[in-house]
C-alpha positions in Angstrom: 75.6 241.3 47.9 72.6 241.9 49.6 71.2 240.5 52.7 67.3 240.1 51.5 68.7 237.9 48.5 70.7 235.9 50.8 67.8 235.9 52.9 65.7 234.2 50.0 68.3 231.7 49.4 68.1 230.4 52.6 64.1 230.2 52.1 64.7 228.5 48.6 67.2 226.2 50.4 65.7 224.5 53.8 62.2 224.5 51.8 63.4 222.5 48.0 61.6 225.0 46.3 60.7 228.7 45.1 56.9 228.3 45.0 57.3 227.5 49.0 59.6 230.1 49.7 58.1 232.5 47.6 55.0 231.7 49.9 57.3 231.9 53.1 58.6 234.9 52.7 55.4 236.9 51.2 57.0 238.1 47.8 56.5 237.0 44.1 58.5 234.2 42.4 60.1 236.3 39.9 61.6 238.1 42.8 62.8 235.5 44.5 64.4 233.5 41.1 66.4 237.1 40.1 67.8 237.2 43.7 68.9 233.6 43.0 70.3 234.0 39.6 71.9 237.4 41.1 73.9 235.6 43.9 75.0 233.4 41.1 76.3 235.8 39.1 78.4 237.3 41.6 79.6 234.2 43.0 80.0 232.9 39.9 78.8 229.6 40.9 75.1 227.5 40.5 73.0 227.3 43.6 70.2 225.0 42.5 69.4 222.8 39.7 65.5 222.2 38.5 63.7 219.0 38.8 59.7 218.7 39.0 59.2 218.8 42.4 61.6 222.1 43.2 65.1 222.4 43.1 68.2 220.7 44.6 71.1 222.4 46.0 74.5 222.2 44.6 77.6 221.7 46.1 77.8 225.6 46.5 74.5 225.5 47.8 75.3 223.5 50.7 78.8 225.4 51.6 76.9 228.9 51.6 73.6 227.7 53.6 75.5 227.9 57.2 76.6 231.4 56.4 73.9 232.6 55.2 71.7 231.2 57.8 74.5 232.7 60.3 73.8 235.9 58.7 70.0 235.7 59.5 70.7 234.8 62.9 73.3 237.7 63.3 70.2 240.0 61.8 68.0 239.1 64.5 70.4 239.4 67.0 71.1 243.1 65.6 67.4 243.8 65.6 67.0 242.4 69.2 69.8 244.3 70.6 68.2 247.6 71.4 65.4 246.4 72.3 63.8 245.8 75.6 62.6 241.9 74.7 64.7 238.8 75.5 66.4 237.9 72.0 64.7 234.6 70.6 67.0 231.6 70.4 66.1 229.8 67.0 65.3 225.7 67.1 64.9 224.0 63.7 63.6 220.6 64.8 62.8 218.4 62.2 59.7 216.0 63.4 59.0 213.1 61.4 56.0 212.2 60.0 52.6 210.2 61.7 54.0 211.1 65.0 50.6 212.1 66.3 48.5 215.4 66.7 48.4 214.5 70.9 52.1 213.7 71.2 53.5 216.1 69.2 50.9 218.9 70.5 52.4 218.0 74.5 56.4 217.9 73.1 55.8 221.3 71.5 54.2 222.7 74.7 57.2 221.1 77.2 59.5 222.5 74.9 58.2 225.9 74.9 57.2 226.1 78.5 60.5 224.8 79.9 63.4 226.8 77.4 63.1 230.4 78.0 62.8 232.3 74.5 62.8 229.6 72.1 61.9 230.1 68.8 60.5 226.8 66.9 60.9 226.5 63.2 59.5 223.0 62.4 60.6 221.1 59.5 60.8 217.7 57.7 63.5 215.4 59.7 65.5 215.1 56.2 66.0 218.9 56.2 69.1 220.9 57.4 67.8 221.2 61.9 69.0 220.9 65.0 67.6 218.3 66.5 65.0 215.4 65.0 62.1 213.5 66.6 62.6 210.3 64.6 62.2 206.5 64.6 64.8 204.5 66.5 66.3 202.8 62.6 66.8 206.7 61.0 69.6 207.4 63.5 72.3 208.1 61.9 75.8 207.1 62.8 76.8 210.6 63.6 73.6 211.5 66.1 72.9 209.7 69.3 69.2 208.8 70.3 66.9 209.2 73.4 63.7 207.2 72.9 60.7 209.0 74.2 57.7 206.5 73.5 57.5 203.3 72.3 54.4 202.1 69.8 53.0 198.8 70.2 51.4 197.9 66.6 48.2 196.0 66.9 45.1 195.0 64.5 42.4 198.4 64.5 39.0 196.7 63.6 35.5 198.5 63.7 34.1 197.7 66.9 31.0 196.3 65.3 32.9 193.4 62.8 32.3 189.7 64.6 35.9 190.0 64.7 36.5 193.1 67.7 35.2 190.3 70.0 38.5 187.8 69.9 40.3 189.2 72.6 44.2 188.2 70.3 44.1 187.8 66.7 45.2 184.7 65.0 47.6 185.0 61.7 44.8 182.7 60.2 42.5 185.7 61.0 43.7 188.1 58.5 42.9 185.5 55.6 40.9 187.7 53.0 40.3 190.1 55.6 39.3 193.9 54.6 42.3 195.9 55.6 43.4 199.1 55.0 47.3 199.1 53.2 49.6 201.5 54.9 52.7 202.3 52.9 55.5 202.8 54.3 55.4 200.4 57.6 58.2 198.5 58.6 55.8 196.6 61.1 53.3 195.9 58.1 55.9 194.7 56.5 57.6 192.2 59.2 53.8 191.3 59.7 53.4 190.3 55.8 56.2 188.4 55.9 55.1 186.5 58.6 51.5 186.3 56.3 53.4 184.6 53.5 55.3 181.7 55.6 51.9 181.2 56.5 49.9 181.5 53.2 47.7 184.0 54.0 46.7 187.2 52.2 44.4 190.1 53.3 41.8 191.6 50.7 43.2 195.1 50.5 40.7 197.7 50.4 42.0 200.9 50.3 46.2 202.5 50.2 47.0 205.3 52.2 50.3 206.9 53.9 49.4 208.1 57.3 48.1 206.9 60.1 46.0 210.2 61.1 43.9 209.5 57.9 44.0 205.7 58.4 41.9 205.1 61.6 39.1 207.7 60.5 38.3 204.6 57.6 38.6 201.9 60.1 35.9 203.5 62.2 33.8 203.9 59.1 34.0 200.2 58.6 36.4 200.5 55.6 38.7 198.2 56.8 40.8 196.0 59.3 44.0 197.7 59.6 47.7 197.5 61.8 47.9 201.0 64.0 50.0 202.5 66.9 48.4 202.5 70.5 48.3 206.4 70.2 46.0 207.2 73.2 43.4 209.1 70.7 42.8 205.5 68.6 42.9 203.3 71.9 40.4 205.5 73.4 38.3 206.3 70.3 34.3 204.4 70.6 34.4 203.1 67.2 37.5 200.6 67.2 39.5 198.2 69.5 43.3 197.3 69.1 44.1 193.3 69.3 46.9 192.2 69.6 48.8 189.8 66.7 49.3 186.4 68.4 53.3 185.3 68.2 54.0 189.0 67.3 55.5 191.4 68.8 55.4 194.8 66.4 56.9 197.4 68.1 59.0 200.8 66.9 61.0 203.4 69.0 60.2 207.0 68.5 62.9 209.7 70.0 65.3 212.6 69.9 68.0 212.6 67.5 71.0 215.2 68.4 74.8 215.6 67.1 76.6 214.4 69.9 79.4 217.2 69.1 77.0 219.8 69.7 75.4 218.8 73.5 77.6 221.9 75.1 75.2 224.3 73.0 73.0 225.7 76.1 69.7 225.0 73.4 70.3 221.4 72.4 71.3 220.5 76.1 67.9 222.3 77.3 66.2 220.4 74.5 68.1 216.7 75.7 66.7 217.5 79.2 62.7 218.2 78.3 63.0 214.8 76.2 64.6 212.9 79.2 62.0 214.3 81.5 59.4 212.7 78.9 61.0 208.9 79.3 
């Protein structure tokens, strides 16, 4: 068995597919399929099954990913051990998505600047990591949760529209208003809900999934739509933030960590940056 196809499997397994780890680890995807299909054969056993977006591990898959990534990390250490730099300590944290260029730009630097020698590996929150920057509601029951900020939802209107000069928005407000639809958010959706009791029905203009490409087309004049007080739209010349009278939208962001592992020296480093954040 060698270590470079066990090496791909691991690429093939934390990225769900060979295109991206054929790209992550700088070799063609025929090479990195026959390592696959060669670790199968002598572990007579399937790895990964095929769908249209990538693959999905097997059963097999999941039992041989800590080894194998054990084995990576006991290559490092191997390749670190005569030499005269401080060995790297790997951190796969998984950071969700619209978390913001600013905030996650300052946890990255705290994290770096306070834990000697970490290595950072960033990944989607639903992939195999250490610890997860996530919302308050994707906690699972197995991880306890520090919050670290706390986003108050408001209405983001171009600062020209009549509308920016209402200091609180009324529910009646939003009737056949221009907005920009923002799919998936809970506190869109708790705020619809609220729209319906009360009959009313913005005139949706444009769908989009993030935030970081959402405010950009409210300053344009696109649309009304419902944002986080991220200091970059607050402060930004070309919007204001109003409040939603009688509602209060508001969603916890923070670290994610197996409680059975807070002895490990680099998740109880991490726990301590994050507290230092609250």
């Amino acid at each position: 068995m060698k270590l470079r196809s066990i090496h791909y499997f691991q690429s093939v397994y934390e990225q769900g597919s060979i295109t991206a780890a054929s790209r992550q680890c700088f070799v063609s995807q025929p090479s990195i399929t026959a390592a696959i299909s060669q670790l199968e054969q002598q572990l007579n056993v399937e790895l990964f099954v095929r769908h249209p977006g990538g693959v999905r591990p097997t059963s097999a898959a999941d039992k041989l990913y800590p080894l194998a990534r054990k084995m990576s990390e006991n290559q490092q250490e191997i390749l670190h051990l005569f030499s005269d730099t401080p060995t790297p300590v790997p951190l796969r944290l998984g950071l969700m998505r619209s978390l913001g260029a600013q905030r996650m730009s300052e946890l990255l630097t705290e994290l770096t600047q306070r834990i000697d020698n970490v290595e950072l590996t960033l990944v989607d929150p639903d992939e195999p990591c250490d610890v997860r920057v996530v919302l308050a509601q994707s906690v699972s029951s197995s991880e306890d949760f520090i919050p670290i900020w706390e986003d108050k939802y408001q209405l983001a209107i171009p600062c020209n529209w009549s509308l920016a000069s209402k200091p609180i928005i009324e529910i009646d407000d939003l009737n056949a208003l221009p907005f920009i639809n923002r799919t998936p958010c809970d506190a869109l959706d708790r705020l619809k809900q609220t729209m319906t009791k009360s009959g009313v029905q913005m005139q949706t203009r444009a769908n989009i999934r993030t935030i970081e490409y959402t405010w950009p087309l409210v300053c344009a004049g696109v649309g009304a739509a419902l944002l986080p007080d991220w200091q970059e739209i607050k402060h930004n010349n070309a919007l204001v933030l109003r409040p939603i009278a009688g509602e209060k939208l508001i969603k916890q962001i923070g670290l994610a960590y197996n409680a059975s592992r807070i002895s490990e020296p680099m998740i109880a480093a991490v726990i301590s940056v994050c507290r230092r954040k609250l």
